[in-house]
C-alpha positions in Angstrom: 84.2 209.2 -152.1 87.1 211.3 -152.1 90.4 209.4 -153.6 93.9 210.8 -153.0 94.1 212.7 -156.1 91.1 214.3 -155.6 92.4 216.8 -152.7 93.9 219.7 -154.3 97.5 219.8 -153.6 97.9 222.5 -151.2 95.3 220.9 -148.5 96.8 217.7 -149.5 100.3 219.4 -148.1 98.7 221.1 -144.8 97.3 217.5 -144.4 100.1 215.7 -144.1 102.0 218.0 -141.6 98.8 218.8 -139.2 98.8 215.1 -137.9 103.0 215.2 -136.7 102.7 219.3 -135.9 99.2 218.2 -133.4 101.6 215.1 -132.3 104.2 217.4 -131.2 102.8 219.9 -129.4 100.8 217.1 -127.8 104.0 215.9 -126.5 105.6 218.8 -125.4 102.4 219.7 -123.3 102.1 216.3 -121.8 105.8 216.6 -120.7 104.9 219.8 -118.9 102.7 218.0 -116.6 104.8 215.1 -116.3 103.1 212.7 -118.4 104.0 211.1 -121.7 102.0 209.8 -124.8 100.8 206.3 -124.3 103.1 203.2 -125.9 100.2 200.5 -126.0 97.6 200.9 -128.8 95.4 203.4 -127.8 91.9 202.4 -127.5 89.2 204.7 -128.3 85.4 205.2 -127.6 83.5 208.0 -129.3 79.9 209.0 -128.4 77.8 211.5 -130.6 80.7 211.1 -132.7 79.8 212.9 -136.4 82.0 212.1 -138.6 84.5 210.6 -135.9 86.7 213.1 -136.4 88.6 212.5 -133.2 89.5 209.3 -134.7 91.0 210.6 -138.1 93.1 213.1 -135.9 94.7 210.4 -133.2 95.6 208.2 -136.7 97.1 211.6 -138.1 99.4 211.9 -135.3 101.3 208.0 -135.5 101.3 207.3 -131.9 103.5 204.9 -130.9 101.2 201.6 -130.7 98.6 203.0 -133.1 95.1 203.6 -132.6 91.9 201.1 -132.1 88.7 202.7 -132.7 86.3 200.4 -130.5 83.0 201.9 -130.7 81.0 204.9 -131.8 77.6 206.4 -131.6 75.3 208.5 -133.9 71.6 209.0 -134.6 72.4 210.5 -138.2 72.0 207.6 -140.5 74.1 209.1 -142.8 76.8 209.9 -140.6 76.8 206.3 -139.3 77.2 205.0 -142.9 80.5 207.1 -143.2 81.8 205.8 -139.7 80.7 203.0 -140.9 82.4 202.4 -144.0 85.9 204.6 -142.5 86.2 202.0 -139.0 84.2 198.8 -140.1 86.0 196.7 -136.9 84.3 199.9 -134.5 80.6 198.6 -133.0 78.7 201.5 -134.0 75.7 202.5 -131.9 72.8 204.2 -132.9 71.5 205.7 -130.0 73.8 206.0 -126.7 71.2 206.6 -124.6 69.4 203.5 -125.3 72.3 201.1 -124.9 73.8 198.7 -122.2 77.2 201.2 -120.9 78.4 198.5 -118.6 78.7 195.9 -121.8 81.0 198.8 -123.7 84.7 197.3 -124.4 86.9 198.8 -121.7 88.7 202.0 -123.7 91.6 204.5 -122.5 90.2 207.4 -124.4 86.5 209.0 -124.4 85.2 211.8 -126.4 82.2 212.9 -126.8 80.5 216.2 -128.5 77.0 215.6 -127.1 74.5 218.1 -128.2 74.8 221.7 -127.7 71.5 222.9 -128.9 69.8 222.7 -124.4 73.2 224.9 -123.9 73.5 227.3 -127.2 72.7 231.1 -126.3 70.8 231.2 -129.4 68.4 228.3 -127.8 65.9 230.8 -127.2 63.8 229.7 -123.9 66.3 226.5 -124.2 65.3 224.7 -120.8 68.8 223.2 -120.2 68.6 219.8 -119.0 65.1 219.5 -118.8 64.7 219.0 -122.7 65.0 216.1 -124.2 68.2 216.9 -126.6 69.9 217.2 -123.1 69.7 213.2 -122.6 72.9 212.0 -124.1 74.8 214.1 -121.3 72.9 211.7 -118.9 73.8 208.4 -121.3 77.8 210.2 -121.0 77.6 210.3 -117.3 76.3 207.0 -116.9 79.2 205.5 -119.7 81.9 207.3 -117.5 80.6 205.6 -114.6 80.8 202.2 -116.1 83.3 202.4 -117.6 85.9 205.0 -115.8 88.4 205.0 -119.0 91.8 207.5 -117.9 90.6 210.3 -119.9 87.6 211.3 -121.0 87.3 215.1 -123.6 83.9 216.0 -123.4 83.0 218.8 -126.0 80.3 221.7 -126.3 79.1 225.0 -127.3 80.3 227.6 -125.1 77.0 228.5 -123.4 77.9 225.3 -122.0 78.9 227.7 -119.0 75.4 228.8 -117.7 75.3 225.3 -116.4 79.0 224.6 -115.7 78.2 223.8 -112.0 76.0 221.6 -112.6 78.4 219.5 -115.1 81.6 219.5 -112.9 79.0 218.4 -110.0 78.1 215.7 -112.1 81.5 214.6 -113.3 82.8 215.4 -109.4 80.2 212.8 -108.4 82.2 210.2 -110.2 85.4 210.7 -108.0 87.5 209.7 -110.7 88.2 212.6 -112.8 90.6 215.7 -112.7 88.4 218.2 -114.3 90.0 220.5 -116.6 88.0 223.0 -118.3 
């Protein structure tokens, strides 16, 4: 339990001007396509979420209507403790792959960082999708399907790529998505 006083003052510094510097370069490349940073409370969904992350950097950037964190996912015990104790109104699943996706409040933004160890180059004789650490990218699939929320950042190690064809098949199949990569 870190308190304010705690963080030495030169990362407290870099702290406080990441959050507006991300928020602004943010803009400025939404803008570029024609798009603009939402006004509404932005409502947020994380899946194989850590330390939620994600979530401490959309609060570090003061968008306009705030964020709501509305659910999360983690099989670390510990990890869910501190998601737990940092976003107690977020419904905090254990294991996505076991829960109901069509009974997930409706969200705007997704991210998930599902497991990279299937994909890593340094998975010796990893056998992709056919091991059982490759599930959760089945249990995002399936949440993106229920749920279609606008945007979705899916995140991974990049040996990702040996099976790239098969993921933008899989997200294709949706007929939602603009795929960037």
């Amino acid at each position: 339990n870190l308190s304010r006083s705690d963080i030495p003052p030169g990362l407290r510094s870099h702290l406080a001007e990441w959050g507006p510097r991300l928020r602004r370069e943010t803009d400025t490349a939404a803008s570029l396509r024609g798009l603009g940073m939402p006004t509404h409370q932005l409502r947020v969904g994380t899946d194989c979420s850590g330390l939620d992350a994600p979530v401490f950097a959309l609060n570090a950037m003061n968008l306009p209507g705030g964020v709501r964190h509305l659910f999360s996912s983690e099989v670390n015990s510990k990890k869910r403790m501190f998601v737990e104790a940092n976003h107690p109104n977020a419904t905090i699943y254990p294991d996505m792959v076991r829960r109901d996706h069509s009974s997930l409040p409706q969200h705007d933004l997704y991210v998930c960082g599902f497991p990279c160890k299937p994909f890593s180059l340094l998975h010796v004789g990893s056998k992709g999708f056919r091991e059982k650490a490759a599930r959760p990218f089945r249990a995002v699939i399936r949440t993106l399907r229920e749920q279609l929320p606008p945007v979705a950042v899916l995140e991974n190690v990049g040996g990702i790529r040996r099976v790239l064809d098969r993921v933008h098949q899989e997200l294709h199949s949706l007929g939602w998505y603009e795929i960037l990569t």
